[in-house]
C-alpha positions as CSV (number, residue, x, y, z in Angstrom):
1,X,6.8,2.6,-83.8
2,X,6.2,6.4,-83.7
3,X,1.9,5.7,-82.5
4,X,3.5,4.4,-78.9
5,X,5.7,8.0,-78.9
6,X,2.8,9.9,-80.0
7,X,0.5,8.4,-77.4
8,X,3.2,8.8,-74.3
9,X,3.6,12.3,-75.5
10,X,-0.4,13.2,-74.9
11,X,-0.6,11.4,-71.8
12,X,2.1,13.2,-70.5
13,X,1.1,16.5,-71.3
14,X,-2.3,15.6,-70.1
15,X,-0.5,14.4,-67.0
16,X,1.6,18.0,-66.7
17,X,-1.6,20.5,-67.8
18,X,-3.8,18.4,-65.0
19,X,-5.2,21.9,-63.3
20,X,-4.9,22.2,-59.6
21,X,-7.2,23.0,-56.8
22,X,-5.5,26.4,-57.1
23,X,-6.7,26.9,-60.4
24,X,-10.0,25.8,-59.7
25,X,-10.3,28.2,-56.9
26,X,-8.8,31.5,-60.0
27,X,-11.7,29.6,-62.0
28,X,-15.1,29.8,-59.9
29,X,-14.0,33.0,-58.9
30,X,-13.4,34.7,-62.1
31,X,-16.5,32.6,-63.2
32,X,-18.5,34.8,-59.9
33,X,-17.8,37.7,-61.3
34,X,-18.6,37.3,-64.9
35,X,-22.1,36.1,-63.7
36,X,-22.6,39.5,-62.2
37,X,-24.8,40.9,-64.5
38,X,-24.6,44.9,-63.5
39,X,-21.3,47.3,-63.0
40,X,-22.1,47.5,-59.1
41,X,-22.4,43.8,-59.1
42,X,-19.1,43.0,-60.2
43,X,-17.4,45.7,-58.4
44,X,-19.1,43.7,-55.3
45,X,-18.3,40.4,-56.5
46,X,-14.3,41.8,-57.1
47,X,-14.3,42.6,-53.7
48,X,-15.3,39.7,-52.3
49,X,-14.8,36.6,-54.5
50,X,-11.0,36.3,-52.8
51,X,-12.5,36.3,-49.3
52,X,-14.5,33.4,-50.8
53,X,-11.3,31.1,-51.6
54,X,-11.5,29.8,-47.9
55,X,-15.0,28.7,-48.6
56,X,-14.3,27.3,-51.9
57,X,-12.2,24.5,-50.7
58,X,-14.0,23.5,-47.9
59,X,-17.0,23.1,-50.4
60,X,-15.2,21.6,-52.7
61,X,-14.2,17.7,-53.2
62,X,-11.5,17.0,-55.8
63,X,-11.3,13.6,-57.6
64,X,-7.9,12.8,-59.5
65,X,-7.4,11.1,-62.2
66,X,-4.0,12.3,-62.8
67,X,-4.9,12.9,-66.4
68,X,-7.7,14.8,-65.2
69,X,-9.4,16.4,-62.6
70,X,-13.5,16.4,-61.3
71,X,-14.0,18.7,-58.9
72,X,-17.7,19.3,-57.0
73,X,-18.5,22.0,-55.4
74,X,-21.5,21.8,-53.8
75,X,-22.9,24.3,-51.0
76,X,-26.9,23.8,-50.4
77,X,-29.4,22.0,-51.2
78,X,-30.1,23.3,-54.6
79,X,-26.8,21.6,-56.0
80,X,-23.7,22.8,-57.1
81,X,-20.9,22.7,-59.8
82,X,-19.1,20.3,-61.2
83,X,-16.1,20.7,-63.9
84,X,-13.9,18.6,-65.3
85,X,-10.4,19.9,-65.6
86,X,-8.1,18.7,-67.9
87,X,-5.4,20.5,-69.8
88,X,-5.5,23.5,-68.0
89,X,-9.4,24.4,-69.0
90,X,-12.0,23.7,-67.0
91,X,-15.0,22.2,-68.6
92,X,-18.9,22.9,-66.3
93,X,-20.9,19.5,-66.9
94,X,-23.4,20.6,-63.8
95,X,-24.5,24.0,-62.8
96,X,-26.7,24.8,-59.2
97,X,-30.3,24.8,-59.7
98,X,-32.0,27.9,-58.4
99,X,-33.4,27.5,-55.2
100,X,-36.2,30.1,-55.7
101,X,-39.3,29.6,-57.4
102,X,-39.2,30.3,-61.3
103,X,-41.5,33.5,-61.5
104,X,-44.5,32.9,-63.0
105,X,-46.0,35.1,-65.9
106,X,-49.8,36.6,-65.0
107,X,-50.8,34.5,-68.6
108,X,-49.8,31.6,-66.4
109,X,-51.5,31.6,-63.4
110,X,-54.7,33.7,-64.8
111,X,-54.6,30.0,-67.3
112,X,-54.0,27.8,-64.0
113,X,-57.2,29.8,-62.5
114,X,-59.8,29.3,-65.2
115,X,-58.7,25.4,-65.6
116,X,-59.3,24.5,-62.1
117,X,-62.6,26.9,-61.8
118,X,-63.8,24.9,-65.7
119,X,-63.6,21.3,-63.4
120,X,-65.5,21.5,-60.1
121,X,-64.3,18.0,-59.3
């Protein structure tokens, strides 16, 4: 008898602490700029992460599943973000891949060199 009260309980506080688009939006841009790795960076990023809220939601589709949230934000081709929210935290399952190429140590490509130079197929 109490395991059916217990249960209605933690879906409704999953249903109340269900975060909103709103809180997505405080979320990405807090996460901006923590990402910033120097002092000038995040004085930047603090300037313009709220002028980014516009561009959030239009990036952004939200699925509900009224105890929890998946929202995808995705902007190029390189991918995007996508969290779950539930209870009021937001959880990153997918983060952007870079669109640049990874930098390549000299070791590398000096390696690369030799082994197509040894094969003179």
């Amino acid at each position: 008898m109490l395991l059916p009260l217990v249960i209605s309980a933690f879906v409704a506080i999953l249903g109340y602490a269900n975060p909103t688009q709103d809180q997505y939006r405080a979320f990405v841009q807090q996460h901006l700029i923590e990402s910033a790795n120097t002092p000038e960076e995040r004085f930047v990023a603090s300037l313009f992460t709220p002028l980014l809220g516009w561009g959030i939601d239009a990036f952004t589709k939200r699925t509900n599943y009224y105890l929890w949230s998946v929202y995808t934000t995705r902007v190029d081709t390189a991918g995007g973000v996508k969290a779950i929210g539930i209870l009021g935290h937001f959880i990153v399952v997918e983060k952007p891949q870079s669109p640049l190429p990874q930098p390549r140590s000299p070791a590398d490509a000096f390696e690369k060199t030799r082994t197509e130079s040894d094969n003179p197929l």
